[in-house]
N, C-alpha and C positions, 0 to 999 in steps of 0.2 A: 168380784173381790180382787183387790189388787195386793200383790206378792211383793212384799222389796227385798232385795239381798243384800245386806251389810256386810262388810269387809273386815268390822271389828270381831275380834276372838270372839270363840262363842264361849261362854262358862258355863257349859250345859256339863253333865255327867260325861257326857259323851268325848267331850272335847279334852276333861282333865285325865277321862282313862286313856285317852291318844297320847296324854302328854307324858304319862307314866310306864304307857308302854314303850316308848321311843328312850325314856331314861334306862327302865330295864335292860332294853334292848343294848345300851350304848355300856351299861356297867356288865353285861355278860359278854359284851366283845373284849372291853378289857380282860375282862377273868382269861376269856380263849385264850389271848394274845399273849397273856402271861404265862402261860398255864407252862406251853413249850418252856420257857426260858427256866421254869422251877422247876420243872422235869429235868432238862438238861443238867441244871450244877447239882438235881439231888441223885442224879443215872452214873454223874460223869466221875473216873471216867469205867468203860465199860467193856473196854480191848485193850490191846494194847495201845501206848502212844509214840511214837516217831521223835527222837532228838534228833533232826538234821542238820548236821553238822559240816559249813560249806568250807571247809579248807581239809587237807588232808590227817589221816591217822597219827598221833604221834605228837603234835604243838601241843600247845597249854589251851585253848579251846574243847580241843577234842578230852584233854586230857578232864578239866574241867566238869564237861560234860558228862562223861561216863561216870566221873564221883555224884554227880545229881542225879543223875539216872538212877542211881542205886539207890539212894537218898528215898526219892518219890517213889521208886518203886514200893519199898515197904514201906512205907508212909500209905500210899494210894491202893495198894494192893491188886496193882496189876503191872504190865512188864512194859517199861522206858528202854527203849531200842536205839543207840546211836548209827545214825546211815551216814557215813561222808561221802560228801559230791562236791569236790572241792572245783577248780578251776576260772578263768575269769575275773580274781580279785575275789572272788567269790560269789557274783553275780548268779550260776549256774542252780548253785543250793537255794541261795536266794529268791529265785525265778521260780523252782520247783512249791517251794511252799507259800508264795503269793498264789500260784495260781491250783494248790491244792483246796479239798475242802473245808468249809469254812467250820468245822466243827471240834476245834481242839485236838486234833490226832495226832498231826503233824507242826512242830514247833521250831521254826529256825533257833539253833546256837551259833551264832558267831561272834563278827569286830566292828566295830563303828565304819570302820573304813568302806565298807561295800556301800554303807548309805551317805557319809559324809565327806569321799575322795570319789568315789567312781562314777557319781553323776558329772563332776567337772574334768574328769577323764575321756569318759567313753561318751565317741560321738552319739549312739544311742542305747539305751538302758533298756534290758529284755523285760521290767516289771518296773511299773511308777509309781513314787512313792506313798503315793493313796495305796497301797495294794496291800501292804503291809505295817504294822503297828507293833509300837516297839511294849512288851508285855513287862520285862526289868532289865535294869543294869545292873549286869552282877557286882562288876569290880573294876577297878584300873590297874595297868603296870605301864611301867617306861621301857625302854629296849637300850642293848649294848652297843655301844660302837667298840666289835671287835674285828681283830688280824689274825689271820695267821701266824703260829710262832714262828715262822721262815722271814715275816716281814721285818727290816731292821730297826723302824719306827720304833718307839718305848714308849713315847707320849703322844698324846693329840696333835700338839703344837709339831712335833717332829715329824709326823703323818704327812702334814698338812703338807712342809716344807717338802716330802718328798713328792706328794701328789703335783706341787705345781710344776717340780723338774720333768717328770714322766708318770701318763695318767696311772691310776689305780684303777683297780678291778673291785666292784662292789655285790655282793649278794642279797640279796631281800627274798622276801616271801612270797613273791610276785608284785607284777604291774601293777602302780596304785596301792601298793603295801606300805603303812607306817616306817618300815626300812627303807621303801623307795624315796618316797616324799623324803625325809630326812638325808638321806645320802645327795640329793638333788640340792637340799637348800644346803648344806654340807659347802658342795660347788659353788655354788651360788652365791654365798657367804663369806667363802675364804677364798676364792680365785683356783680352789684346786682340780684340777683336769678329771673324772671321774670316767670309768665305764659301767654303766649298770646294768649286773645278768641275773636276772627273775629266774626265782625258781618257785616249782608248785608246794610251795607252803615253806614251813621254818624248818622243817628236820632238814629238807635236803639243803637247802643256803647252809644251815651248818657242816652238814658234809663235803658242800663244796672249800668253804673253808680249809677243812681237815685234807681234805684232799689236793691241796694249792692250786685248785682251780681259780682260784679268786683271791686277792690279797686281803679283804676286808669284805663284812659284814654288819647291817645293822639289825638287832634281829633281836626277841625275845630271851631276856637273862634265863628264865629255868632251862632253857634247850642248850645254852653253852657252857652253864658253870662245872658240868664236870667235868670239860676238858678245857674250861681256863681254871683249876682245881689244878686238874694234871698237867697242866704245863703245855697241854697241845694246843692252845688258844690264849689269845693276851688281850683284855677288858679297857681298851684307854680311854672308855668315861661311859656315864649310863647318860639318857635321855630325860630320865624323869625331874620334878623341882627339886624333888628331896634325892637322898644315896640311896641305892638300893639296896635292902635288908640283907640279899644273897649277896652281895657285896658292897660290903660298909666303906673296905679303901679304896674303892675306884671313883674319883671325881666325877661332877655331874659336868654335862655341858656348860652348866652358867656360871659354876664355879671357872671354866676357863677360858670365859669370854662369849660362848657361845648361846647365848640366851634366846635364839628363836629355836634351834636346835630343839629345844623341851619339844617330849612328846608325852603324851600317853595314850593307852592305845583302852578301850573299852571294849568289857566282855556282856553280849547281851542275849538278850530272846526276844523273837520278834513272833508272830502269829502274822494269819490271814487278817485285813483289818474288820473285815463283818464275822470273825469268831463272837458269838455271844459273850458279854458281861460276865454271865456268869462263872461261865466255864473259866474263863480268863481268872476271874476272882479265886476259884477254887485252887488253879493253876500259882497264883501267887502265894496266899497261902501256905501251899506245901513248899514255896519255893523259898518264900521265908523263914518257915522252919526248917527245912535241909538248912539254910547257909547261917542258920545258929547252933548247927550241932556242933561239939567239940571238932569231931574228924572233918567236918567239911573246913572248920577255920583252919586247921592243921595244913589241909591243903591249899585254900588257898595262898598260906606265909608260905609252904614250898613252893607256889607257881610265880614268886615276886609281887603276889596282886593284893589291893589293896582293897579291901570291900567297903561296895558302895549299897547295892540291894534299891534303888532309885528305880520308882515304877511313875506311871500316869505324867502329869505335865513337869515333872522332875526329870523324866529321864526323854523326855521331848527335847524338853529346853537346851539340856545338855548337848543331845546330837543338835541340836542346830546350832546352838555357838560352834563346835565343832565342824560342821559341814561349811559354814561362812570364814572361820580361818582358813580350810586346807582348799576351800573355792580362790585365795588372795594367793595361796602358797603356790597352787596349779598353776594360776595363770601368770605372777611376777616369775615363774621359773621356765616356763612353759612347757613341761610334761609332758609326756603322752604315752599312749599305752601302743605297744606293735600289736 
């Protein structure tokens, strides 16, 4: 008797239970695979959570921050912790929860600026921007070009005129700060002579103001209005397109010619980029209902910010248009961080 073996399928019993078992098999790996990720957003969260906040205590970040924390906290029902690790432009906080784990615990709060000035900054970046992922955009503000009340300047234009006689002294929030980058094209733009001295975050650039360490600053409006209020600081134009709400009479940049000047500076939250879907999901969420509650819009018209709540390819897009302007600012001014 001779045997042949065919290569065509067999349709025997045998061969469609093979073929049912292999489907089973392939729809209970799905189920596995999912199973975690349904667990996760129906668990999360289940300790506490970390708001990392990379610039010091006291800015409108931080300040920000802590109103959401509270926010989610009774919202989530467990306890939102702000930890500031500021330094770096803010690279430091930034680096801490890129390379934390990837499980929703730990949440960068910061400024656009860490990811769309410091790469064209710093000759090398402690975290790549695969590393982390941006979860929302809370909001925008513009920042003050302000002086010290000692400086005889009144107006921009007069500023300007004394900076080209003998340089001026400028404060920011640190290297690679929305104030640095502006105070640079400032120079840049008007011929005026600048010295730029970084300080760890916005409280203290306004201190040094106050203190006539430094003739000017550009810097966050909630942190100066009450001592351009009190007369101990003088507002000669904001940054933003439009006026700023905490000060309606202070000219903008464009109004006085200076129309690259326009800044805005971006309030966000970034996660680990392999944080689960869901968790993320839950995490917005809660974060768009905190920034519909009465007292959160309260506070952000007191921080000067303008909400935006811009999540997924909205708030991508955004930092990259961003990162590609102040990539053209870095380099035609030529920047650098000590």
């Amino acid at each position: 008797m001779t045997t042949t073996f065919s290569s065509k399928p067999s349709s025997s019993i045998f061969g469609t239970h093979r073929r049912l078992t292999l489907a089973a098999a392939c729809a209970a790996l799905a189920l596995g695979l999912a199973a975690p990720a349904a667990q996760a957003q129906a668990s999360y969260p289940a300790k506490p959570v970390k708001f990392l906040v990379n610039f010091p205590a006291g800015g409108p970040i931080d300040i920000l921050g802590r109103a959401l924390a509270d926010a989610l906290q009774k919202d989530l029902k467990q306890p939102f912790v702000v930890d500031n690790r500021p330094g770096a432009g803010g690279n430091i906080g930034a680096d801490a929860v890129a390379k934390s784990a990837t499980d929703g615990y730990t949440v960068l709060l910061g400024i656009d600026s860490t990811f769309t000035v410091n790469p064209h900054l710093y000759a090398s970046m402690p975290f790549a921007a695969k590393d982390l992922k941006p979860l929302m955009i809370f909001s925008s503000s513009g920042l003050s070009f302000t002086t010290a009340a000692s400086v005889k300047a009144k107006t921009l234009p007069d500023f300007i005129a004394q900076a080209k006689a003998e340089p001026a002294t400028f404060s920011s929030a640190g290297n690679g700060s929305p104030g640095h980058i502006a105070a640079e094209i400032f120079a840049s733009a008007t011929g005026a002579k600048i010295v730029h001295v970084p300080y760890k975050g916005n409280a203290p650039a306004v201190m040094a103001m106050l203190g006539n360490e430094v003739q000017a600053g550009i810097v966050a409006t909630p942190g100066v209005l009450p001592q351009i209020q009190g007369g101990k600081l003088r507002a000669l134009a904001v940054t933003g397109r439009q006026r700023a709400p905490l000060l309606p009479e202070v000219p903008t940049v464009g109004e006085l010619g200076l129309k690259d000047l326009e800044f805005e500076v971006l309030y966000l939250a970034m996660v680990p980029a392999a944080t689960p879907e869901p968790v993320m999901q839950t995490l917005r969420q809660a974060l768009h209902k905190a920034l519909a509650l009465p007292e959160l819009k309260a506070r952000l018209a007191s921080l000067d910010m303008v909400p935006l709540a811009e999540t997924d390819a909205a708030a991508a897009t955004r930092l990259a248009t961003a990162q590609a302007r102040y990539g053209r600012i870095v380099k035609a001014t030529g920047m650098k961080v000590d």
